[in-house]
C-alpha positions in Angstrom: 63.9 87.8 110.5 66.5 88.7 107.6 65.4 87.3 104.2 68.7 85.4 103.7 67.9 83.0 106.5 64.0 82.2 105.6 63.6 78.1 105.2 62.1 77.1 101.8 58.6 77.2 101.4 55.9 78.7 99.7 54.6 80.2 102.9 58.2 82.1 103.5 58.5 84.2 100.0 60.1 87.6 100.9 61.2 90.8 98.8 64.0 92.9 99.4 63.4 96.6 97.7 66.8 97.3 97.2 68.8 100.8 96.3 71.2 100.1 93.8 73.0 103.9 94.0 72.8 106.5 91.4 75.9 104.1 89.0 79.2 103.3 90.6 79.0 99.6 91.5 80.7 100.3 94.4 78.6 102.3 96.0 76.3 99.2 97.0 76.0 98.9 100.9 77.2 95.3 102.5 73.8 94.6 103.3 72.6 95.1 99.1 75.7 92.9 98.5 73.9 90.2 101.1 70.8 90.1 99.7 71.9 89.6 96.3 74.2 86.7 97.0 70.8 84.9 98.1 68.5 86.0 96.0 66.4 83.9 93.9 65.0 85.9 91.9 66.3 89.6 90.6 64.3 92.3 89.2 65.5 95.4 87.9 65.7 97.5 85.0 68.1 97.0 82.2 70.6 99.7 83.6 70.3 98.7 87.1 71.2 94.9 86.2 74.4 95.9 85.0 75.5 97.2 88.6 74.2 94.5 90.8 74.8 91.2 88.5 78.0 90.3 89.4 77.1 90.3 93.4 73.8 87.7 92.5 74.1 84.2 92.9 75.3 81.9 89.6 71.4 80.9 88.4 69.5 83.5 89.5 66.3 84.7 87.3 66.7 87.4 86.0 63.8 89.9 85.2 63.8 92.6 83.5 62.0 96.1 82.0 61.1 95.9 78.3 63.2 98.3 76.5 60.3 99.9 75.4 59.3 101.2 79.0 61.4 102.8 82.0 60.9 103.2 85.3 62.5 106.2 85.9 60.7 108.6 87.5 62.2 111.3 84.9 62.1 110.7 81.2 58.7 107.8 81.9 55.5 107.7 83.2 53.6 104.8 84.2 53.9 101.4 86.1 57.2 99.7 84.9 56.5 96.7 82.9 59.4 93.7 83.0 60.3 91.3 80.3 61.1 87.7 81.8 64.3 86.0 81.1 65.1 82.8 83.7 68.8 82.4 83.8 69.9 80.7 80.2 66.3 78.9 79.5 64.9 82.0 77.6 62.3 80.3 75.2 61.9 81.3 71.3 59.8 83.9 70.5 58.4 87.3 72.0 58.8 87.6 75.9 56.0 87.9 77.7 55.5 91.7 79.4 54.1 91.6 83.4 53.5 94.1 85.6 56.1 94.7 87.7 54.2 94.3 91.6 52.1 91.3 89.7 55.8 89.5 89.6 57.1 90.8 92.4 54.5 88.9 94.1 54.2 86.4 91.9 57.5 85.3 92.5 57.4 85.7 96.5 54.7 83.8 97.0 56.0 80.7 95.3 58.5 80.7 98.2 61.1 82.2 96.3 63.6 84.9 97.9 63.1 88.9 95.6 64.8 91.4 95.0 63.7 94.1 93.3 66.2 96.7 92.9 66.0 100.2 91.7 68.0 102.9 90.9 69.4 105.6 93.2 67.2 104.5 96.6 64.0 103.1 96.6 62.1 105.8 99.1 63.7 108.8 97.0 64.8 108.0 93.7 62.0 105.5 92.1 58.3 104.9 92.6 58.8 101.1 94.9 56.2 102.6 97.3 53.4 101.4 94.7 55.2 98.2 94.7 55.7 98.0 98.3 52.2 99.0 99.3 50.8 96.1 96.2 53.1 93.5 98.8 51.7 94.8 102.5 47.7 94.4 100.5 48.9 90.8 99.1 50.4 90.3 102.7 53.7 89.3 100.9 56.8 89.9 104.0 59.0 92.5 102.4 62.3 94.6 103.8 63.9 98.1 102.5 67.3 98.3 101.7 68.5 101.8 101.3 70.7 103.0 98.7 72.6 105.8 97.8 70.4 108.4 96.3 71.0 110.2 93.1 70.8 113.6 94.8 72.8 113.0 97.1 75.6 110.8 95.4 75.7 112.6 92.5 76.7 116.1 93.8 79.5 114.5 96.1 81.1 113.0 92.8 81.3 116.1 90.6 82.8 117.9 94.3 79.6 120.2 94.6 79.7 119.7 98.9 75.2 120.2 99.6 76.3 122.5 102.8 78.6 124.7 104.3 80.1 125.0 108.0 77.1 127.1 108.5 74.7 124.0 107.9 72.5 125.8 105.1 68.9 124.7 104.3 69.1 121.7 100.9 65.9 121.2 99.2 65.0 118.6 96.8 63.2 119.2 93.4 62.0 116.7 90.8 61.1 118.8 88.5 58.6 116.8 86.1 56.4 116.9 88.6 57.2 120.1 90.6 54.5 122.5 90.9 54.3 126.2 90.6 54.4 126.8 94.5 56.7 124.5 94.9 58.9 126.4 92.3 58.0 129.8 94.3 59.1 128.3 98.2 62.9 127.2 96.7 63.0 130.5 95.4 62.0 132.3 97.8 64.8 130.4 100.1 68.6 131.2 100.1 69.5 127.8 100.8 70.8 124.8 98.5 68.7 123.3 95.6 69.3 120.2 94.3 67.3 119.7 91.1 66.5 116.1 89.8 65.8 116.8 85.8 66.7 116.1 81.8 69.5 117.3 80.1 67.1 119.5 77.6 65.5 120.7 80.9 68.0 122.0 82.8 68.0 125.2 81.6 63.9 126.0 81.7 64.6 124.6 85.9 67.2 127.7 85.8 64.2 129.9 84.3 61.7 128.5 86.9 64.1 129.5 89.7 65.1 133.3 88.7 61.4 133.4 88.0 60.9 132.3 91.2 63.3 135.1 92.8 66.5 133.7 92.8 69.4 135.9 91.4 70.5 134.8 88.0 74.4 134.9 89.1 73.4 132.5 91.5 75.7 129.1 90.6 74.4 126.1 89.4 76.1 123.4 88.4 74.4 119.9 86.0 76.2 116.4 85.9 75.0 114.2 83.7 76.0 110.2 84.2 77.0 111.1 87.9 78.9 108.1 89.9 79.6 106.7 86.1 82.9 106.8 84.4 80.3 108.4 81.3 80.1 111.6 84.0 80.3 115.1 82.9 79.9 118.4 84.8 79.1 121.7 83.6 79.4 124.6 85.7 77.9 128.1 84.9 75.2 130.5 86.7 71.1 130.2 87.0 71.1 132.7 83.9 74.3 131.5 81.6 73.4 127.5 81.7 71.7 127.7 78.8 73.9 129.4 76.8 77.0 126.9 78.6 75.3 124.1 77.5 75.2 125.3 73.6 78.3 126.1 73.7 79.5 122.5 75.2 77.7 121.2 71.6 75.7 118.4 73.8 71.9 120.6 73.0 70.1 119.8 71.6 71.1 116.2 70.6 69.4 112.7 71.4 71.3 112.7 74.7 68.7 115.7 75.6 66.5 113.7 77.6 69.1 111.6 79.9 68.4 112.5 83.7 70.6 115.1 84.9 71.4 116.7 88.5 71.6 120.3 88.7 72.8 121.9 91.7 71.9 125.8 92.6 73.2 127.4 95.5 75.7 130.5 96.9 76.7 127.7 99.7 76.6 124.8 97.5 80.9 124.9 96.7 79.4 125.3 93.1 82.2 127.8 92.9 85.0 125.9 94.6 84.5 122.9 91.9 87.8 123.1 90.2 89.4 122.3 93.6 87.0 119.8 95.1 86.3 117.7 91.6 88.0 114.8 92.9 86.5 112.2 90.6 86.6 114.1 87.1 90.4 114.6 88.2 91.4 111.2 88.0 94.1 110.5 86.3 92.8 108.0 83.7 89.2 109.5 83.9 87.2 108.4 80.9 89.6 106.5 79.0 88.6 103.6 77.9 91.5 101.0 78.0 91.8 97.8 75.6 93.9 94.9 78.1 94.7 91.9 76.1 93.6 89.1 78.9 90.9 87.6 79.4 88.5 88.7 82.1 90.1 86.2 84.6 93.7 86.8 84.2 92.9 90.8 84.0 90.3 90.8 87.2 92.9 92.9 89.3 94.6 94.4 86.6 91.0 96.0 85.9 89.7 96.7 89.2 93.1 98.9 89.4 92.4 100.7 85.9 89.0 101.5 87.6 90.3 103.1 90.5 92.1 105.7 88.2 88.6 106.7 86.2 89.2 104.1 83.3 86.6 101.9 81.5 89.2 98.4 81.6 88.1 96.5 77.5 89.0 93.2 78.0 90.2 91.3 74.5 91.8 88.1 74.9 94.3 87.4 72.3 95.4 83.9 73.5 93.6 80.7 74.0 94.9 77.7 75.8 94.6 74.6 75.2 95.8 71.3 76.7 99.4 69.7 75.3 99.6 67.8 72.0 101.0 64.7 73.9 99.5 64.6 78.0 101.3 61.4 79.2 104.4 64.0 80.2 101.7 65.9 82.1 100.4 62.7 83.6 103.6 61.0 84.9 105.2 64.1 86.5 101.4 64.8 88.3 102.5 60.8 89.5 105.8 61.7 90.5 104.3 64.3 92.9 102.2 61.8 94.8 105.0 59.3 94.7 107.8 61.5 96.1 109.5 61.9 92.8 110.1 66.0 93.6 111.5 68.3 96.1 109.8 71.2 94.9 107.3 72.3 91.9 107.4 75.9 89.9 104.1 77.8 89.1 105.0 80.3 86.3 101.7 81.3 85.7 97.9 81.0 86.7 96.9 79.0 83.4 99.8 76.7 85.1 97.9 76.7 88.3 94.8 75.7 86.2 96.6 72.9 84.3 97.4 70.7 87.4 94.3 71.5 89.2 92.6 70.1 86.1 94.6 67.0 85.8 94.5 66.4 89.8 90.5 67.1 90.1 90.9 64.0 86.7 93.0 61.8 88.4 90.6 62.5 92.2 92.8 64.8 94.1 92.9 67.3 95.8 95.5 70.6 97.4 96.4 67.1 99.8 98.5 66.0 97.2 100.9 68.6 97.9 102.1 67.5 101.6 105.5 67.6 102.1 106.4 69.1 98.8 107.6 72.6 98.4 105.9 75.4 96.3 106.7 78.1 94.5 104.9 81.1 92.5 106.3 83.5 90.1 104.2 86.5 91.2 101.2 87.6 93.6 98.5 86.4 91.0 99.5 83.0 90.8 99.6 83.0 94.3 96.5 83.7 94.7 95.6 81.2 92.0 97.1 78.9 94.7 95.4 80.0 97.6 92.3 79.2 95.4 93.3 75.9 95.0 94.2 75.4 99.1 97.7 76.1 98.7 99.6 78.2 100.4 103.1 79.0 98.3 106.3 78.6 99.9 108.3 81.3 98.0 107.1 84.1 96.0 109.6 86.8 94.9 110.6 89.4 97.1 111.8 91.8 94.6 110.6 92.0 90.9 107.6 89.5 89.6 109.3 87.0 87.5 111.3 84.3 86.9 114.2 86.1 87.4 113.4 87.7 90.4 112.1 83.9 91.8 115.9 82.8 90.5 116.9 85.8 93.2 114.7 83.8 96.2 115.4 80.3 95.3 118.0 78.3 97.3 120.5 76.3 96.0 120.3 72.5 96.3 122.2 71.6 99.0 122.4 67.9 99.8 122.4 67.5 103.6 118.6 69.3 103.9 117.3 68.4 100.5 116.2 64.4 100.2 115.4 65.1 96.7 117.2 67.4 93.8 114.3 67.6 91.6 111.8 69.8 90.4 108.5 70.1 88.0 108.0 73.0 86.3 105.1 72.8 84.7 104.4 75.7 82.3 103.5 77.0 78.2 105.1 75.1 75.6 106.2 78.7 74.2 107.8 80.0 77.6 111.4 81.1 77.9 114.4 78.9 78.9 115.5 81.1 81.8 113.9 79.3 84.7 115.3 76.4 83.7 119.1 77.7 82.9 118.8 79.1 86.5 117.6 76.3 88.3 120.2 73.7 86.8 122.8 76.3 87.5 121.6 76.5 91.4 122.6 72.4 91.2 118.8 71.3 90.6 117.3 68.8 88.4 114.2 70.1 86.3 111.4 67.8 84.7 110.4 70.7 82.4 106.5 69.7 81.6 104.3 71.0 79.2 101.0 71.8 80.8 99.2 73.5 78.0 99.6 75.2 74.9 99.0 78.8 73.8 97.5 79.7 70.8 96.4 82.9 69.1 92.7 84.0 70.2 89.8 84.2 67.6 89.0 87.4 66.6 87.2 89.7 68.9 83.7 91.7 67.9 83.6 93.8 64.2 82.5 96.7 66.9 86.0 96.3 68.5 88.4 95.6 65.7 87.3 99.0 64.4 87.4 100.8 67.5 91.2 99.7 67.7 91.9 100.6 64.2 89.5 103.6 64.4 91.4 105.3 67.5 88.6 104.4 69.9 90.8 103.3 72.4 92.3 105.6 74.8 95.1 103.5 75.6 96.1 99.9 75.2 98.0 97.7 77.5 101.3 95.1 76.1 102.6 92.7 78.7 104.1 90.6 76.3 105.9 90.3 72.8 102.9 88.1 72.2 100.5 90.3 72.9 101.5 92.5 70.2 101.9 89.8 67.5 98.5 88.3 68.6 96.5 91.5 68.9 97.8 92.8 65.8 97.1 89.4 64.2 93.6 89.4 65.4 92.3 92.6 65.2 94.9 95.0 63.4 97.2 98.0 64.5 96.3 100.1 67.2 95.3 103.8 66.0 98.6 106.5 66.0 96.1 108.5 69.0 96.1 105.6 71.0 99.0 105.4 73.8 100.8 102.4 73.8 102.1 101.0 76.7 104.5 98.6 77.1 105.5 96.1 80.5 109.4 95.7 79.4 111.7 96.5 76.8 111.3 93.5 74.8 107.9 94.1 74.7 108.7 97.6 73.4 110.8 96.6 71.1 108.0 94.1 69.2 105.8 96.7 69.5 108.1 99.1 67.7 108.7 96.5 64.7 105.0 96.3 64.2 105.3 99.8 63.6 103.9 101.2 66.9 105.1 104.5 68.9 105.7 103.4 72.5 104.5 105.9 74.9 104.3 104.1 78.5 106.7 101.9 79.9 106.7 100.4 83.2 109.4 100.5 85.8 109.6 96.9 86.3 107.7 93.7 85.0 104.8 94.1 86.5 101.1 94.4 85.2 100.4 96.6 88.2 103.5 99.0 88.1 102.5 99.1 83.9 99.2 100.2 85.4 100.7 102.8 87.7 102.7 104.6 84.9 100.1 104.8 82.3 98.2 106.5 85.9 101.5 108.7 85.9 101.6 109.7 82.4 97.8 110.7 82.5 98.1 112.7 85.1 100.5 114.7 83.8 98.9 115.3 80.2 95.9 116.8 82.1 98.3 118.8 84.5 100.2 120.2 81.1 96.8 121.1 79.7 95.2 122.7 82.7 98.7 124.7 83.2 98.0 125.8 79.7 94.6 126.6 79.5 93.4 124.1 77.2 90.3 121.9 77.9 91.2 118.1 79.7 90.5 115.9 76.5 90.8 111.7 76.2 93.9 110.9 73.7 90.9 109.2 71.3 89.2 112.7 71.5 92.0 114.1 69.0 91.0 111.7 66.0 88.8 113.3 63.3 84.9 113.8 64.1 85.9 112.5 67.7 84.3 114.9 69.3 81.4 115.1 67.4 80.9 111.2 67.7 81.3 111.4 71.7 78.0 114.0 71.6 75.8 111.7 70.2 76.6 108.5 71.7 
């Protein structure tokens, strides 16, 4: 019987040992996804946490390792110990340190549903089979969820293919606890190795092997943060790694003893890496991207940004809050239940958000909205809609705003429309051109004043000065505002930092708060903005691999960049 349909009970606790992949959040099967949505209680290590989180149930307890101790099989030795933290009750003082199969159990057997979820795969990448065999002595029911294993995700993400058309032999290697026979069979072979190791190691592995037998122009390639946006690759030979590495500044350094996997193989594609480097090559691959919403309004806009290799910063630079005087708000929401309109006007998703608010007040619900028409400015507030249980009646065919809704919207013709009237509820600081073009299509507009918009408070001291500091790669404008507000909160972008702009208006503030506009995107759109700071990436790495020069991030040409970036 699956975990997720157990009854309650303390005689039905269960634990899922669950692979959470190598990094990429995405790499999570269905079934991981599953289990976490019902668990009741997570454990994992700090790192691990950060990739399955968002799939877990809202209340969930959370523990976690001490961040004193690791679990991973590399760099630590030892039984993991965890740090308890339930949800939002933390209590003052030190946490309490358990061992990890005591609360495992612990946990199960007061009915609850566990998952404990490890890095990589739990049968290859971490030591659950401790934990596991702690469960089957306790009799506490447990279930294996496979995941993606560093070895084996890794490689495929720096484009090192483990085999050939000719199928040749792979071998695995963790080297901390290889032995010396174990070093002489892989070098005694010809086929693929695929070494689990440190950073500061990699290179003694290399030794082991050409002691071993094989050839030291055999290719070997190391990736350090593989499936991560943080991924590097270095390619070289079993007998020049060493001297690569030096040369690439990153040994020795604290970053010496972060796990690594090397790859060593004549069949491995080790060689072919500049042509099958699929994920390195993406357009927008490392930068990190400052995107002045909040996480809500830029949930799509960042899932896109991460698709081209980008880390997506979040800052929100406005707040909303409700209107100064809400009896306007409050009779028009009325007049929708009464019949007072024909059709209302969603300009935004905060507008969305306004009259859900004020209907869920009042006890309504998407009901309310029966026999009235609806329309949305754009696909987001759409959705925003949808959300709400209402399915829009026009969205723009052509270009994303109110101009392009003015294109779509029919005139008010008197034989099929009972009522000329409209609500448009929207910001108190929104432009007049809705309105213009709906009174010119012969329509009556109740423009309402659903919320305000005021400037955001000030993000983190850590991000003002990575703005000002050029630690933003680029930085996304979709409004005037967004310029006045982000420069009012946080201060001027860095000169390295490629501005990017959603319209010329939006250019042109950026320009009088003395900012070189770099990016601009085709049409109003967040996504197409997206798409062309994609474009112009990609062809600032195409210019500097046609020139020879090394692929660098635009905040890697600021002073001590470099240097900073190999210690972090």
């Amino acid at each position: 019987m699956s975990p997720t349909t157990l009854p309650a009970g303390p005689e039905h606790g269960h634990v899922t040992f669950l692979g959470a992949g190598p990094g990429d959040p995405g790499l999570l099967t269905l079934r991981a996804v599953e289990a976490l949505a019902n668990a009741d209680v997570l454990v994992a290590e700090h790192e691990v946490l950060d990739v399955v989180r968002r799939h877990a149930r809202h209340g969930v307890a959370e523990l976690h390792t001490d961040p004193g101790t690791s679990s991973d099989p590399l760099p630590g030795t030892g039984t993991p110990q965890l740090t308890v933290v339930d949800g939002a009750s933390t209590t003052a003082g030190a946490p309490a340190v358990r061992d990890a199969a005591h609360l495992v159990m612990e946990a199960a057997r007061g009915g609850r549903r566990v998952v404990r979820a490890v890095s990589g795969d739990p049968g290859l990448d971490a030591y659950a089979a401790e934990e596991m065999l702690a469960c089957a002595a306790a009799g506490v029911p447990f279930e294996v969820v496979p995941g993606v294993a560093a070895a084996v995700g890794v490689p495929a993400y720096a484009g090192v293919p483990l085999r050939d058309a000719q199928g040749a032999d792979v071998r695995f290697v963790d080297a901390r606890t290889a032995s010396e026979r174990c070093w002489t069979e892989v070098g005694a072979s010809d086929g693929t190795v695929v070494v689990s190791t440190t950073l500061d190691s990699a290179a003694a592995a290399a030794g082991e092997l050409v002691a071993a037998g094989r050839k030291p122009d055999t290719p070997m390639t190391v990736t350090v943060a593989g499936t991560t946006t943080r991924q590097r690759t270095w390619s070289a030979t079993l007998g020049t790694i060493a001297q690569t590495l030096k040369q690439a500044k990153v040994l020795p350094s604290p970053e010496g003893g972060r796990p690594v996997i090397a790859v060593v193989g004549e069949r491995s594609a080790a060689a072919q890496r500049d042509q099958l480097s699929w994920f390195e090559s993406k357009p927008l691959f490392g930068w990190r991207v400052l995107v002045p919403r909040t996480k809500e309004q830029a949930a799509s806009l960042s899932d896109q940004l991460r698709s081209y290799g980008a880390v997506p910063h979040e800052v929100p630079t406005i707040a909303v809050e409700p209107p100064r005087t809400p009896q306007q708000m409050e009779r028009a929401v009325k007049g929708l239940v009464t019949g007072r309109y024909e059709w209302i006007a969603f300009t935004s998703v905060n507008a969305v958000k306004a009259v859900r608010e004020k209907f869920e007040e009042y006890g309504l619900d998407a009901r309310a909205f029966a026999g009235i028409k609806v329309a949305a400015v754009g696909e987001q507030t759409a959705k925003a809609l949808v959300a709400f249980g209402v399915k829009p009646d026009l969205v723009p065919s052509g270009e994303q705003s109110a101009a392009g809704l003015l294109e779509d919207w029919p005139p008010y013709d008197p034989v099929f429309d009972p009522i000329d009237r409209v609500f448009l509820p929207r910001a108190d600081i929104a432009t007049e051109t809705l309105v213009a073009g709906l009174i010119e299509l012969g329509w009556e507009v109740d423009d309402v004043t659903a919320y305000r918009t005021v400037r955001a408070s000030p993000p983190p001291a850590e991000t003002r000065e990575a703005i000002k500091g050029g630690g933003f790669d680029a930085v996304l404008f979709t409004s005037s505002s967004t310029v006045r507000n982000l420069v009012g909160i946080a201060g001027k972008p860095h000169n390295v930092t490629i501005i990017a702009c959603i319209g010329p208006a939006t250019a042109k503030t950026a320009e009088e708060h003395g900012l070189r506009v770099d990016v601009m995107a085709p049409e109003p759109s967040v996504h197409k903005l997206a798409e062309a700071l994609a474009d112009f990436g990609m062809k600032r790495r195409v210019a500097a691999v046609e020139a020879g020069d090394p692929v660098t991030r635009p905040s890697e040409r600021r002073p001590g960049a470099r240097r900073r970036r190999t210690t972090t």
